[in-house]
Each structure stands twice: as C-alpha cells, then as structure tokens.
C-alpha positions as CSV (number, residue, x, y, z in Angstrom):
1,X,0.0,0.0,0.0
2,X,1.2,3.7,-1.2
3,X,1.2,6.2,1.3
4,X,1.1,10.1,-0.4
5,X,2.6,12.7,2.1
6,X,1.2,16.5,1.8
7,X,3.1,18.9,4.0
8,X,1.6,22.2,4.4
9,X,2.2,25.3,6.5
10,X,-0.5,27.0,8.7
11,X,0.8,30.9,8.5
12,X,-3.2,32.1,8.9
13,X,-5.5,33.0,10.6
14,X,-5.8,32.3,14.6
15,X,-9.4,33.2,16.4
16,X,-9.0,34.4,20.2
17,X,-10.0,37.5,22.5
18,X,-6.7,38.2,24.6
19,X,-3.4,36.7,24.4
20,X,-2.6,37.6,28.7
21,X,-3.5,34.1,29.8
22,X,-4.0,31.0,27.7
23,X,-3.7,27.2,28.6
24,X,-2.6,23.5,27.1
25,X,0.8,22.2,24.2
26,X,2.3,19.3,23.2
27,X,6.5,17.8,22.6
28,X,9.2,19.5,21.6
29,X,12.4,19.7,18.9
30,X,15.1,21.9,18.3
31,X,18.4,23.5,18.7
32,X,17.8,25.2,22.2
33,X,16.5,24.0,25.4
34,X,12.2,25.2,25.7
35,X,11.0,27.4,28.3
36,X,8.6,25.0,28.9
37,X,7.3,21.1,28.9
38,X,4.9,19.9,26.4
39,X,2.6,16.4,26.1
40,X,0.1,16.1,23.4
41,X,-2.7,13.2,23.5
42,X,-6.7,12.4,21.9
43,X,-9.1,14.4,24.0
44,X,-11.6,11.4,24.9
45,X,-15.0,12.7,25.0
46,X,-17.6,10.4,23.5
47,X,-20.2,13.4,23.6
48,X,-17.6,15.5,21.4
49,X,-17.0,12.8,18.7
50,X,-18.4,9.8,17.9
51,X,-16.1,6.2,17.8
52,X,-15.5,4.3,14.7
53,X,-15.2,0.6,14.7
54,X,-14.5,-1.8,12.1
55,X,-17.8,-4.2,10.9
56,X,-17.2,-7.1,13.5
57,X,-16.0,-5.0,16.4
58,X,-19.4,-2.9,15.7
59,X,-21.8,-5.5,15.4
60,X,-20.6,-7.5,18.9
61,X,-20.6,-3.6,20.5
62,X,-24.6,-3.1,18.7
63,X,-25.5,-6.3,20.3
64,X,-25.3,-5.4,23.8
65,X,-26.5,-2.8,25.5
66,X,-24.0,0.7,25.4
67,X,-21.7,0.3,28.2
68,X,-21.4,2.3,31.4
69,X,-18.5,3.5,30.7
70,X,-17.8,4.9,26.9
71,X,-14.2,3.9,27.3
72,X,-14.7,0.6,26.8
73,X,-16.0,1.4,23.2
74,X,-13.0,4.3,22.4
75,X,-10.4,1.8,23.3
76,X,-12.0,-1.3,21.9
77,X,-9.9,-3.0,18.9
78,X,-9.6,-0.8,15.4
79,X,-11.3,2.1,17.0
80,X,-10.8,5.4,15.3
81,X,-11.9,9.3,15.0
82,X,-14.7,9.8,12.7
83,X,-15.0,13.0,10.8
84,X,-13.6,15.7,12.9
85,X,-11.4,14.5,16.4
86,X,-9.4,17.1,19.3
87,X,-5.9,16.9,20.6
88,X,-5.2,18.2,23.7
89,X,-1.8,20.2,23.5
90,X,-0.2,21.1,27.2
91,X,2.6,23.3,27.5
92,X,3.9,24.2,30.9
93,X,6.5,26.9,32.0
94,X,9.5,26.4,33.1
95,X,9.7,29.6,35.2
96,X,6.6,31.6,37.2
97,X,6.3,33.2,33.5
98,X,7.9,33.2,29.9
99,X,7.1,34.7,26.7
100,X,6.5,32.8,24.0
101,X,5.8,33.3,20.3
102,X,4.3,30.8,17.7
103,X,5.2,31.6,14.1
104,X,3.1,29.2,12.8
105,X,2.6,25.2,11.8
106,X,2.9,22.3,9.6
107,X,0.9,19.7,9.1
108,X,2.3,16.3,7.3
109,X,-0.8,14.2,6.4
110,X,-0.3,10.3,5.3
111,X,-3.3,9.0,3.1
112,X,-4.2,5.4,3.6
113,X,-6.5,3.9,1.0
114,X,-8.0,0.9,2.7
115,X,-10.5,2.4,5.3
116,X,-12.2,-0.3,7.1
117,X,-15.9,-0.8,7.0
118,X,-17.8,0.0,9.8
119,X,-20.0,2.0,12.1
120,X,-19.9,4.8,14.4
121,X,-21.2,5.2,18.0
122,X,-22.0,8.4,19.6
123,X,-23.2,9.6,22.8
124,X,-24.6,12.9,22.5
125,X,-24.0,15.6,25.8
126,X,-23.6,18.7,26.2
127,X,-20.0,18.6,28.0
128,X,-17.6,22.0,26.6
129,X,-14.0,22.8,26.6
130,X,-12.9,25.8,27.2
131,X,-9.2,27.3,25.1
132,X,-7.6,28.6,22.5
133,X,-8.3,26.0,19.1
134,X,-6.7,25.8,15.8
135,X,-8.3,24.1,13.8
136,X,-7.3,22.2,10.2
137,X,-8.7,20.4,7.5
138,X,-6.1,17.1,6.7
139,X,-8.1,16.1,3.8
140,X,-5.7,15.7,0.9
141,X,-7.1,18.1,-1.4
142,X,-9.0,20.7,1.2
143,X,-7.3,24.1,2.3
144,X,-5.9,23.7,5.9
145,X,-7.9,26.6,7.9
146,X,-6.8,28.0,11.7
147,X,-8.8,29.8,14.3
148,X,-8.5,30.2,18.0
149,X,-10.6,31.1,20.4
150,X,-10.9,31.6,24.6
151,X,-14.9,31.1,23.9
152,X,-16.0,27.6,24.4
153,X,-15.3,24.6,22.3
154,X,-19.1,23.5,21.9
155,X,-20.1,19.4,21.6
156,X,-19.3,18.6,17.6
157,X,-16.2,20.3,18.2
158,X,-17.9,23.6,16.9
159,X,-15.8,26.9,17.3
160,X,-18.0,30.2,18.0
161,X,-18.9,31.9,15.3
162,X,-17.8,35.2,17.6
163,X,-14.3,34.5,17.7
164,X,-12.1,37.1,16.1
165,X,-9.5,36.3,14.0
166,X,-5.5,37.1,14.7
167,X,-2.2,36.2,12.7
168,X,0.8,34.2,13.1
169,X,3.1,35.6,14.8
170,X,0.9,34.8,18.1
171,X,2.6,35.9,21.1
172,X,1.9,34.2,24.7
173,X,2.4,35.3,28.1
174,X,2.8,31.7,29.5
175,X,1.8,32.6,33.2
176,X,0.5,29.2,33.7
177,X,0.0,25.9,31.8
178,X,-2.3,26.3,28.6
179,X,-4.6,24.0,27.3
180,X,-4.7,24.6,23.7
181,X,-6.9,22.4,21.2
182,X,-6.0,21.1,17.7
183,X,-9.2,20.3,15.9
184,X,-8.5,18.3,12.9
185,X,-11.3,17.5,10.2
186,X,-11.9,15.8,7.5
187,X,-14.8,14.9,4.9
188,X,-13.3,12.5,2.3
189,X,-10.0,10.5,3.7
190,X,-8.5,7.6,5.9
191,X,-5.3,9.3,7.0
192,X,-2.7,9.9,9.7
193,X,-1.1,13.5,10.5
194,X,1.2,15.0,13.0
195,X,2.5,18.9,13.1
196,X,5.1,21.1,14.4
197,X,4.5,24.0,15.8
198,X,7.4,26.3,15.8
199,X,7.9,28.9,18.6
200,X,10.6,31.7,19.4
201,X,11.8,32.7,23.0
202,X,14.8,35.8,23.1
203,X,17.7,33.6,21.3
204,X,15.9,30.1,21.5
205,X,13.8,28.3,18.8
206,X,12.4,24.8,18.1
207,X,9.1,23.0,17.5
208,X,6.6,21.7,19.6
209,X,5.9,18.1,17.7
210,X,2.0,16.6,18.2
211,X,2.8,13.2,17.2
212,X,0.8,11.4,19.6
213,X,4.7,9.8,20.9
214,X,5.4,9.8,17.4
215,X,2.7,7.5,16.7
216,X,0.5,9.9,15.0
217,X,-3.3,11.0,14.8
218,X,-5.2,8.3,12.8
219,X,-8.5,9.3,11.7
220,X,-11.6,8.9,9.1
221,X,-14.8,9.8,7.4
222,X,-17.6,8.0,8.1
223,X,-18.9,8.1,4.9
224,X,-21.2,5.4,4.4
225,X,-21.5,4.2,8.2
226,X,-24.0,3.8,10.1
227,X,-24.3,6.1,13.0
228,X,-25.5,4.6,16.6
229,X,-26.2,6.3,19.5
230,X,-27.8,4.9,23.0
231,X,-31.6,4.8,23.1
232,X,-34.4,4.3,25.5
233,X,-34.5,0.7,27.2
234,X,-31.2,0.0,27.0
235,X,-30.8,-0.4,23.0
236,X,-28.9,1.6,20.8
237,X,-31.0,3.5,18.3
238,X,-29.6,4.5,14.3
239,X,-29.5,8.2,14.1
240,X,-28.3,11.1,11.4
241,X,-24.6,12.0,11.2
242,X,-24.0,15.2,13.2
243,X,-23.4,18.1,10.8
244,X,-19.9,19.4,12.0
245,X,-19.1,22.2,10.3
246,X,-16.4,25.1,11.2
247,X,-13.3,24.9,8.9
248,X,-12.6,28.6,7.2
C-alpha cells in the first residue's frame, strides 16, 4: 500500500480575544532547550466525537447494551476518530512566566487507501472545553484553515462563530499551563497527521511536535456508516450524522 505525504504550513488565521493568559501544548524539537514542557494526547470525550469501529468490532458492540463506561467502546480494537477529532496540546513553563511566540505550523498528512468498513457510536451531551483552538482540514485536497478562540469549544467540536481572527506571529504570556486544542477535520480521507509548531523565546527556537509519541493521529470519514447512539431501554438507536461544520 502507497502512502502520499502533503506537508503544508498553517501561516493564517488564529481566532481568540486576549493573548494575557491562555492554557494547554504538546513535545518538543530543536536547537535550544524550551521554556517550557509539552505532552500532546486524543481528548476522549464520546459526547464530542463519535467512535468508529471496524464491521465485527461494531456488530458485537450493537448487540449489547451501550456500556457504562464509553471507554470501553473508544479503546476497543480498530477504533478510530470519525470526521472531525481534538488533541489536547499542554505546555507548561519552566519559570513563574515566559514569553513565547508561535510563528506558525505544519501539518504532514499520510493518506491510507483501505478504510475499514464500519460503524460509528456516539453519545450525544452537552459537555464543553474551554481554550484557544486551531483548527485544520487534513483532507488531501481541502485548504488547511486555523482559528482560536478563549470562547467555548461547543459538543461537535464547533468553534463560536464570535471569535475574532488574529495572525501568526501569536505571542503568549505563558503565566500558567495552557490548554490549547487542535481540531483536525476531514470529509473524504483515511489518514494519519502530525505537526510542528514552531515557537521563538529571546535567542531560543524549536518546535513543539504533536505526534501522539510519534505514533500519529489516525483518523476517518464515516462516509457510508451507520451512525448509533444509545436509546431508551437499553438499545442503541440508528441516528443522522451530526453536521460538524467550522473549517474557514
């Protein structure tokens, strides 16, 4: 199987109110030792996404009743992000407070062509996170947007529509950790992507990698799958794909 790379770099547009107090990153390269730590992972929050398992995993899962706990479905065996999926990017000072500037990202995307077939499970809520976002399209062909944003991160992983938009270079006051949130989407591909995010402190200078521990971030559409959510009496119930929507 052929794997086609597409490297891009996010120099756009950011969406957020102030930049005095921000939270969350992820690993870093380069030449000079960070003013600060960095861990990137999945954000698991069923109500945020849905699952995706492959045909057999889904039909043993759709033949009991949902779990108690949804992590038993997120980890179970082939399980991927369906359509749009968050990463959780923590970066920590070193010191009480440091001054950091982000001069933008790039995103490598690795098509696979085989996507399993399957079906999605979903537990609708109305749980929120609350940060700066950037989000980006990894579909092969689509434009990669960014926006960021202190507002809440709504269930669908939907940015407010009253964000206002900023540019790289983004400067930080990193008075405390920040939580900040990559929202990747994509409508058409079976693919997994990583980026660096490269950052400037007096005379140092590197990248913060989200690689998932260089694993990467595999994802998919769920074109064609059924979508499941849980029902009354203990039975799970087909429903209508969420429309997620957000990417400028």
């Amino acid at each position: 199987m052929r794997a086609e790379r597409n490297r891009r770099t996010l120099g756009i547009l950011l969406v957020a109110a102030a930049v005095s107090s921000f939270a969350g990153c992820g690993s870093s390269d380069g030449p000079n030792s960070p003013p600060f730590t960095s861990s990137d992972s999945w954000v698991r929050a069923e109500c945020l996404m849905g699952t995706y398992l492959p045909e057999q995993v889904g039909e043993k899962v759709a033949g009991k009743p949902p779990p108690n706990r949804w992590s038993k479905i997120e980890e179970a065996a082939g399980a991927l992000v369906p359509d749009r999926g968050a990463v959780e990017v923590m970066i920590r000072p070193v010191e009480k407070s440091e001054t950091i500037t982000f001069t933008g990202i790039d995103l490598e995307v690795q098509q696979h062509r085989l996507r399993p077939t399957g079906t999605v499970f979903y537990h609708p809520c109305n749980r929120r996170l609350r940060g700066p976002v950037i989000e980006v399209d990894v579909d092969g062909s689509g434009e990669i947007a960014s926006s960021s944003t202190e507002e809440e991160l709504e269930p669908g992983l939907q940015i407010s529509a009253s964000a206002s938009p900023i540019k790289f270079p983004w400067t930080v006051r990193l008075r405390k950790p920040i939580h900040l949130y990559l929202v990747a989407h994509t409508e058409n591909c079976y693919c997994s992507w990583s980026a660096r995010m490269r950052w400037e402190s007096d005379s140092s200078h590197g990248a913060i990698r989200i690689d998932n521990g260089s694993e990467k971030y595999t994802m998919t559409d769920s074109i064609g799958a059924v979508w499941q959510r849980p029902g009354p009496g203990g039975r799970w119930v087909q429903m209508l794909p969420p429309l997620w929507t957000g990417v400028r």
